[in-house]
C-alpha positions as CSV (number, residue, x, y, z in Angstrom):
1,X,66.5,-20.8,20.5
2,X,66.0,-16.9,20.8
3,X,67.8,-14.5,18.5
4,X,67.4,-11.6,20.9
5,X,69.5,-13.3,23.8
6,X,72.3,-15.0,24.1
7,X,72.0,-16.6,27.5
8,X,69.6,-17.9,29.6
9,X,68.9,-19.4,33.1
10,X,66.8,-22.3,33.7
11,X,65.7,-23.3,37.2
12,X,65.8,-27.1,35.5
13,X,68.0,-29.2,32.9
14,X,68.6,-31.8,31.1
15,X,72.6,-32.4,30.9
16,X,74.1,-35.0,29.6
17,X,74.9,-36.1,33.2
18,X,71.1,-36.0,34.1
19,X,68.9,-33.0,35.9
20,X,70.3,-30.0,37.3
21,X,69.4,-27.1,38.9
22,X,70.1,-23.4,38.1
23,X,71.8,-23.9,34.8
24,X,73.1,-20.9,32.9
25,X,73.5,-21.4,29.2
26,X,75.8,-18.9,27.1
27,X,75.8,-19.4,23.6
28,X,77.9,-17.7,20.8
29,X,77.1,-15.6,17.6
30,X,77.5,-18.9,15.6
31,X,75.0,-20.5,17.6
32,X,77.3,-22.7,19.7
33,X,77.1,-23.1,23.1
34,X,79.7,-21.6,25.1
35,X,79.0,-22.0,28.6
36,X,76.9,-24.2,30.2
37,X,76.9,-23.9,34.7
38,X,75.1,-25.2,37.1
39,X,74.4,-24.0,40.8
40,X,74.7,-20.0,41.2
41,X,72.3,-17.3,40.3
42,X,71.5,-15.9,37.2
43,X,73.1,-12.3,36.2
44,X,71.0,-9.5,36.2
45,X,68.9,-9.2,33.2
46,X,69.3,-13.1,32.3
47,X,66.1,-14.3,30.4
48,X,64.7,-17.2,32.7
49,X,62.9,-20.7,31.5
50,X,59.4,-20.8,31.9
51,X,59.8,-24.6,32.8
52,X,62.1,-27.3,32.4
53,X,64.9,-27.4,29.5
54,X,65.8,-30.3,27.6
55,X,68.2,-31.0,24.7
56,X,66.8,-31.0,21.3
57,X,66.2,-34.3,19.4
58,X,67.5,-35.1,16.0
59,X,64.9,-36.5,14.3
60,X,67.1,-39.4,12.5
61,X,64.4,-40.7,9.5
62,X,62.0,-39.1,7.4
63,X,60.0,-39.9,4.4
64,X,58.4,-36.2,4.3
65,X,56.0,-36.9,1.8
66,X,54.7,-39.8,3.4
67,X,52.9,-37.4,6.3
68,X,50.7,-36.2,3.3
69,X,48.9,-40.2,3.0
70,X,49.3,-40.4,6.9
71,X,46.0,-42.8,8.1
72,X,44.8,-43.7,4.3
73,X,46.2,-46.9,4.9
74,X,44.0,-47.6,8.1
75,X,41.6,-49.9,6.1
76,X,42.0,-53.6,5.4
77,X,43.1,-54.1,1.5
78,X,41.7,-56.6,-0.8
79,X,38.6,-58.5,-0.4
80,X,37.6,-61.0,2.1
81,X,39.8,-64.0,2.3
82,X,42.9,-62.0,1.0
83,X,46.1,-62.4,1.8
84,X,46.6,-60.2,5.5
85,X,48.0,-56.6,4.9
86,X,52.2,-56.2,5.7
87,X,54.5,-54.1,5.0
88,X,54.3,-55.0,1.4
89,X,50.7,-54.2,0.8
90,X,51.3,-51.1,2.7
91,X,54.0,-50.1,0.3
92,X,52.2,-50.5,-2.9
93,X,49.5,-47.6,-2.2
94,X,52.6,-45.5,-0.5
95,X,54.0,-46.1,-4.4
96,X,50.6,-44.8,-5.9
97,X,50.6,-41.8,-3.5
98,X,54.7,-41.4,-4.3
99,X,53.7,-41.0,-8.0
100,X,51.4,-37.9,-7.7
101,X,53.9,-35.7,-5.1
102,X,55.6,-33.2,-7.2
103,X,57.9,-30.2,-6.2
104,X,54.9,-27.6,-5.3
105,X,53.2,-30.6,-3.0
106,X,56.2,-31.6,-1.4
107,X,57.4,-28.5,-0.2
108,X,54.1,-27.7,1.8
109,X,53.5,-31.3,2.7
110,X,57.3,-31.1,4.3
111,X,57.0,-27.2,5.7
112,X,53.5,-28.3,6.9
113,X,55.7,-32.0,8.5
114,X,58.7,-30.1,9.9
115,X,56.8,-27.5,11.7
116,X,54.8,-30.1,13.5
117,X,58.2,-31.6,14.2
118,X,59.4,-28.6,15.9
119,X,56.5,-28.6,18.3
120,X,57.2,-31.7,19.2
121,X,60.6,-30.8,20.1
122,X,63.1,-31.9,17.3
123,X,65.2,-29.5,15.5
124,X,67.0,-31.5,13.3
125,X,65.5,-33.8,10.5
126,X,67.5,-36.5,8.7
127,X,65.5,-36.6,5.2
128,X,65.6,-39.5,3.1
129,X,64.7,-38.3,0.0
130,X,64.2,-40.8,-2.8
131,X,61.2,-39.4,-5.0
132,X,63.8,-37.7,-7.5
133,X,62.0,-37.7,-11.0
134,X,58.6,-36.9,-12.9
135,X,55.9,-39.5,-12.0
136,X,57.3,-41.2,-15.9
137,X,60.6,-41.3,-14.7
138,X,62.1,-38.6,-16.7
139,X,64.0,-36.2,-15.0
140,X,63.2,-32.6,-14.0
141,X,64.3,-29.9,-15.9
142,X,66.3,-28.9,-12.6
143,X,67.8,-32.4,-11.2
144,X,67.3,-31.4,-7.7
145,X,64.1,-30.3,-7.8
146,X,62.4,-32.8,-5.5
147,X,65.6,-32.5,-2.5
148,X,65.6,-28.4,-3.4
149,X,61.8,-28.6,-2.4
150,X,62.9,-30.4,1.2
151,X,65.8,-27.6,1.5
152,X,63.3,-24.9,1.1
153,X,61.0,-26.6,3.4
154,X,63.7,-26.8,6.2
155,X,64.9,-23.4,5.9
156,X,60.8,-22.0,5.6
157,X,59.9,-23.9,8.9
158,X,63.3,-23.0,10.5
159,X,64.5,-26.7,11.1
160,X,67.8,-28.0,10.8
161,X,68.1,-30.8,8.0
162,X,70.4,-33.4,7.0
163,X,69.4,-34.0,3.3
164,X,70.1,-37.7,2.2
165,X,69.4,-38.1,-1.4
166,X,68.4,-42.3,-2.4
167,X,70.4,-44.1,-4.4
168,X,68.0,-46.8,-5.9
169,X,68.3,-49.3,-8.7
170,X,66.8,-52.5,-8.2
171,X,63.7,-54.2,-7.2
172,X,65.2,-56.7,-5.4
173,X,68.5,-59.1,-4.3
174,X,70.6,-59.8,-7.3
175,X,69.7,-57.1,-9.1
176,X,65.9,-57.7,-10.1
177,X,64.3,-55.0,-12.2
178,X,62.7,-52.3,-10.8
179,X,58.5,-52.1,-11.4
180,X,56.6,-48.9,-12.5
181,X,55.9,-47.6,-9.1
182,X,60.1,-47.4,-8.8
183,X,60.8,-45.4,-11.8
184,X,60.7,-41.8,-10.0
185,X,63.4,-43.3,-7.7
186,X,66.1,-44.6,-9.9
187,X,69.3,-43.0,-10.5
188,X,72.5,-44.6,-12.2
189,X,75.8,-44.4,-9.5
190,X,77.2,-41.5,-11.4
191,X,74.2,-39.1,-11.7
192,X,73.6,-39.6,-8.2
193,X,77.5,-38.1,-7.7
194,X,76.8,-35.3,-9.8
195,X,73.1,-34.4,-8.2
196,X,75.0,-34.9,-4.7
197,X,77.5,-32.1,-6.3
198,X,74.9,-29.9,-6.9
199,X,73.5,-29.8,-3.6
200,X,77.0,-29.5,-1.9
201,X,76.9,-26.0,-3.1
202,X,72.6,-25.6,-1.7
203,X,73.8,-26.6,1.7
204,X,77.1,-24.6,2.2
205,X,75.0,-21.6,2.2
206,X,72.0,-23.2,4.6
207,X,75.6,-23.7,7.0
208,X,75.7,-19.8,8.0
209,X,74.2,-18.2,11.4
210,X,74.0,-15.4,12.7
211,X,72.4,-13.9,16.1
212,X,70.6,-11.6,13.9
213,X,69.1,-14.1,11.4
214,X,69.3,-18.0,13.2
215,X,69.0,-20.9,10.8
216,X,69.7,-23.9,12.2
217,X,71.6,-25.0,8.7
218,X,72.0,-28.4,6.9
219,X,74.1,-31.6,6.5
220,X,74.6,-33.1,3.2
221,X,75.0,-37.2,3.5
222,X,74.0,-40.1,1.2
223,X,71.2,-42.9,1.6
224,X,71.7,-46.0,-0.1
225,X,68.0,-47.3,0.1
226,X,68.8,-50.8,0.9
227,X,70.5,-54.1,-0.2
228,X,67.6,-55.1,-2.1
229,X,67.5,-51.9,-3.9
230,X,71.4,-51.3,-3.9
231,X,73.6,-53.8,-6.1
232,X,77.0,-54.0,-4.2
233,X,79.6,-52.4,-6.9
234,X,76.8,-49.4,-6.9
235,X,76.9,-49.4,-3.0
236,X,81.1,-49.6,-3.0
237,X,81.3,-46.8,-5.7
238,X,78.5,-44.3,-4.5
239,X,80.1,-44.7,-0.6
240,X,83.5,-44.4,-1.9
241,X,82.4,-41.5,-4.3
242,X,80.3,-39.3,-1.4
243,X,83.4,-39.7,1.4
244,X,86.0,-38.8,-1.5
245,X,84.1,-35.4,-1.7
246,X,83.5,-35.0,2.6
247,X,84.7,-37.9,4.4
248,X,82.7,-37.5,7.6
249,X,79.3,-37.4,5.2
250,X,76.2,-39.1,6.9
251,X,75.7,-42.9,5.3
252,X,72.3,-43.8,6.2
253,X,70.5,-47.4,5.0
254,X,67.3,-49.3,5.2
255,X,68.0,-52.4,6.6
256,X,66.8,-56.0,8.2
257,X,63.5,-53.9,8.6
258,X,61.5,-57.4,7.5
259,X,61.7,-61.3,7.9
260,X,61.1,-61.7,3.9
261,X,64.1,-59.2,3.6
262,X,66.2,-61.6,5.9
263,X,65.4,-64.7,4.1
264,X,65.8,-62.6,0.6
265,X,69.2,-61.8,1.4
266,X,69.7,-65.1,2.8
267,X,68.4,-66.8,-0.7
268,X,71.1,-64.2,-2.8
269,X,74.3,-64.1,-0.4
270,X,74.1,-66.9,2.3
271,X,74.4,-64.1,4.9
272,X,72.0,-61.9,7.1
273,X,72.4,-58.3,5.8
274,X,73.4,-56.6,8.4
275,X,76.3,-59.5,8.7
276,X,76.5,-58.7,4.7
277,X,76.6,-55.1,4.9
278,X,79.0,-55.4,7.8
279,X,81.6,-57.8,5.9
280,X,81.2,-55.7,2.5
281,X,81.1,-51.8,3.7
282,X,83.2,-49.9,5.7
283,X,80.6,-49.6,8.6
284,X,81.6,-47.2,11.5
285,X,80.3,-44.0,13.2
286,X,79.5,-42.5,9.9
287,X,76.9,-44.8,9.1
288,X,72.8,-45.1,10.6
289,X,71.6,-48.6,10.2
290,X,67.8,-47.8,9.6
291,X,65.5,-50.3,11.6
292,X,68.0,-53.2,12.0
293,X,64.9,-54.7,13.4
294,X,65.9,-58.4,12.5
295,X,69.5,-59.1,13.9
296,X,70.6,-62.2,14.9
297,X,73.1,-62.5,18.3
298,X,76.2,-61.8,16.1
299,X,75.0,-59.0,14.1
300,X,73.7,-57.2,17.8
301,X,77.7,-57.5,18.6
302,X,79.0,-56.6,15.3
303,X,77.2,-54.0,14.6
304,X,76.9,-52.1,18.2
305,X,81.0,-52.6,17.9
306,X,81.3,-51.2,14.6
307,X,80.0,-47.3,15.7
308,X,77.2,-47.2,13.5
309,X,73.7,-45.6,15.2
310,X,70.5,-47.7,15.2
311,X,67.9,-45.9,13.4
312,X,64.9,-47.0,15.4
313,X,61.1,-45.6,14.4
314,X,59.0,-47.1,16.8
315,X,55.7,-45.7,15.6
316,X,55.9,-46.7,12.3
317,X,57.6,-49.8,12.9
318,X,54.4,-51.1,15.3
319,X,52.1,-49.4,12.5
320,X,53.9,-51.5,9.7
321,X,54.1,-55.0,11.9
322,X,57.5,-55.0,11.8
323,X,58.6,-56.2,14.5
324,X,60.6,-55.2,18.2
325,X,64.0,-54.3,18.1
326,X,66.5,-55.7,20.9
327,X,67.6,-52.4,22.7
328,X,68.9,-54.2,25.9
329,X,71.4,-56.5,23.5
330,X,72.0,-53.4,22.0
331,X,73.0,-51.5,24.6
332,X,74.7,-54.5,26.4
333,X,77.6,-53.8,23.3
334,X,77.8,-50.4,24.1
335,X,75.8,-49.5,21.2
336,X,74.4,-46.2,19.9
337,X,70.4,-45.5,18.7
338,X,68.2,-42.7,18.2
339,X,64.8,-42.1,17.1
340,X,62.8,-40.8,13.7
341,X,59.1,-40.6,12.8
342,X,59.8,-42.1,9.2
343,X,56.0,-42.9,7.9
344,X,55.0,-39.2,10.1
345,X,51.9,-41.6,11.8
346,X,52.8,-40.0,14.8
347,X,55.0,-36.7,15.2
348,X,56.0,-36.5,18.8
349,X,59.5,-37.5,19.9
350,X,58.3,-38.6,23.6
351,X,56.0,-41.3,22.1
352,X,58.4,-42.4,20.0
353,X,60.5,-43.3,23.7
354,X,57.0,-44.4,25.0
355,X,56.3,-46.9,22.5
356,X,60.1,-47.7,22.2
357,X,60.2,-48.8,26.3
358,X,57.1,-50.3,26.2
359,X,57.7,-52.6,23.2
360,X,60.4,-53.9,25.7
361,X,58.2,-54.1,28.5
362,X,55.8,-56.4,26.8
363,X,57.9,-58.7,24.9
364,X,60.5,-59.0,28.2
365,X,57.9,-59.1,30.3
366,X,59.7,-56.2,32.8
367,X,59.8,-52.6,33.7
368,X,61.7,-50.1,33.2
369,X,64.0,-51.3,30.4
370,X,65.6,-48.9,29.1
371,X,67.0,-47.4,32.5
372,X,70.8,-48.0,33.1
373,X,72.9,-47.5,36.4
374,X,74.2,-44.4,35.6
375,X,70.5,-43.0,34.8
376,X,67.9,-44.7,36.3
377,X,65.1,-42.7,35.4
378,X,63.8,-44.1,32.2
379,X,62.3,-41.2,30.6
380,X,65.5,-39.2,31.1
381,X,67.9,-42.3,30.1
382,X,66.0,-42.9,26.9
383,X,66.0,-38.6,26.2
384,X,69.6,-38.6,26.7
385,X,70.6,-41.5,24.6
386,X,68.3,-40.8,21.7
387,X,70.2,-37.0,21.5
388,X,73.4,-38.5,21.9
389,X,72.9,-41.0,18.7
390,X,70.7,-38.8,17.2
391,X,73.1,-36.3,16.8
392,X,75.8,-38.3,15.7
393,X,73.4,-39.8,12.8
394,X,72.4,-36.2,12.2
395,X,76.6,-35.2,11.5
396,X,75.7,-32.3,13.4
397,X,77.0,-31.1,16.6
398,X,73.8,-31.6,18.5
399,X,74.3,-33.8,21.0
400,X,73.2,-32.0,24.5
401,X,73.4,-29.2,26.7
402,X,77.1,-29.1,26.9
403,X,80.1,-26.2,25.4
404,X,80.3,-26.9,21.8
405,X,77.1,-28.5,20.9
406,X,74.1,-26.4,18.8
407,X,72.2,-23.9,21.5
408,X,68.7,-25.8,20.4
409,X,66.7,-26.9,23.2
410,X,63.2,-27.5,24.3
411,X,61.3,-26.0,27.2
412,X,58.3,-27.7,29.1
413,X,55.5,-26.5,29.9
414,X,55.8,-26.3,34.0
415,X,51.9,-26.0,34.5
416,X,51.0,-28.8,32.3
């Protein structure tokens, strides 16, 4: 988005509708788009497109520090014979790398991260943020040090960010002590209160813009790690706690990402998590359901119905073995999704969508999946719909090219 213009005609765009031609954006000195017409030609002066315009995509999961060990994990573990790498075995050096990233590190490893993102066309970065303390466990001298490096980072790289500090206790269901590689995460309910206090008062001032000094601002929200990590009077009073202070706060949460996770919760509760979560949190728009990989028929219903967004990271989810999420039961109940790089293995928002459609293609054995009768292009279908939840995961107006929604946009390359 230019500071030195306020409008701008594009022969081609991407509205929330689907492609039009000769598009006139206005936006306004807050950065808001005011007008947004299709079909006449541009006044005198207008700045034009150099190709195609697309919305901007929210970038819905990150684990900034995580770009920095990016590939390092590309190598069998253990000896021949050992038990076959997972998710688990992954996690353990992503522990050992977690425990040398200190405030310095993480700030250029994150500038470094989110200008990558915005050349890849995202301008809005939900950060979940759960490195908190020194690699001991003892806290900083500044209690925000770690999610102040990620702030400073956003506003350096000129990204949007919706900071979502971790609240993490436990190892495990049932409240299992955490190990030594955990101790930099773990925050008691009421410190993570008071920290999200202090940052309240970092993020009003990122909020401002101005035509003659654009930044995109920041969301404050609250990421309960997961129900393994998460005992449930912690997750009731942190919820309660953040949405007593700004009721429309982001709630994002790791979960159903694994089998062993399923079959844990199963073991503790008798229920599925997301059919947990669902029956013991107050699950609606507010809240980003990270992965939601493993979901049986009832939880696809229940939890498209409830409002909540479907945090989907196809990249790392094939580069961890996770597994393929269900987006045509998804979107059969009307549900809402976007996309985020997470592990940063790859930082491009249109493979995300590739790997995401052809995930479906191979394990439905069809084309074209994620097409629907109102957009049958794929490409644009998938775009569209990644924005729309994006945004809504994001808590920021940034869903499209439409009056009311943030002037960010991307424009292709025409010759390419």
């Amino acid at each position: 988005m230019s500071s030195a213009a306020q409008a701008l005609f594009a022969p081609d765009a991407l509205l929330p509708q689907g492609w039009a031609q000769d598009v006139l954006l206005r936006w306004d000195g807050t950065g808001r788009l005011a007008e947004v017409s299709t079909g006449a030609p541009p006044p005198a002066g207008t700045p034009r497109a150099a190709g195609p315009l697309l919305p901007a995509m929210p970038n819905l999961h990150s684990h900034a520090f995580q770009r920095g060990f990016a590939g390092l994990t590309e190598r069998r573990s253990g000896a021949a014979g050992a038990a076959e790498d997972s998710f688990w075995s992954w996690r353990e050096l992503m522990y050992r790398f977690a425990g040398r990233i200190g405030p310095e590190s993480l700030q250029a490893v994150a500038t470094w991260l989110y200008v990558e993102m915005l050349e890849a066309g995202y301008t809005q970065v939900c950060e979940f943020q759960y490195v908190h303390h020194q690699p001991d466990g003892t806290p900083y001298a500044d209690d925000a040090a770690l999610c102040r490096a990620v702030l400073r980072a956003a506003q350096a790289a000129g990204i949007g960010i919706t900071l979502l500090p971790v609240l993490y206790q436990t190892s495990g269901f049932g409240g299992q002590a955490p190990g030594a590689g955990q101790r930099r995460f773990l925050r008691a309910t009421d410190d993570m209160l008071s920290l999200w206090e202090l940052l309240a008062a970092d993020v009003q001032g990122m909020e401002a813009y101005s035509v003659q000094k654009p930044m995109p601002g920041a969301r404050l929200g609250l990421a309960p790690h997961s129900l393994r990590a998460v005992p449930p009077e912690a997750l009731r009073e942190a919820v309660a706690g953040v949405q007593a202070l700004d009721a429309g706060a982001p709630i994002h949460i790791h979960i159903a990402e694994q089998v062993k996770e399923v079959e844990d919760c199963l073991a503790w509760s008798g229920q599925r998590p997301v059919a947990w979560l669902l029956d013991h949190a107050p699950v609606d728009t507010r809240w980003c359901l990270v992965h939601a990989t493993h979901m049986d028929a009832d939880e696809y219903r229940r939890a498209a119905a409830s409002g909540a967004v479907a945090g989907l990271c196809p990249s790392t989810e094939a580069n961890l073995g996770d597994g393929v999420f269900d987006l045509p039961r998804w979107l059969g109940g009307g549900g809402a999704w976007g996309i985020g790089s997470d592990s940063h293995v790859c930082v491009d928002a249109a493979e995300e969508l590739m790997l995401l459609e052809y995930s479906q293609r191979l394990t439905r054995r069809q084309r074209n999946v994620g097409a629907t009768a109102d957009q049958p292009d794929v490409a644009s279908a998938l775009w569209l719909q990644a924005v729309a939840g994006g945004a809504r995961a994001s808590g920021v107006a940034l869903g499209g090219l439409a009056p009311g929604q943030r002037a960010d946009f991307v424009v292709l390359d025409a010759a390419h």
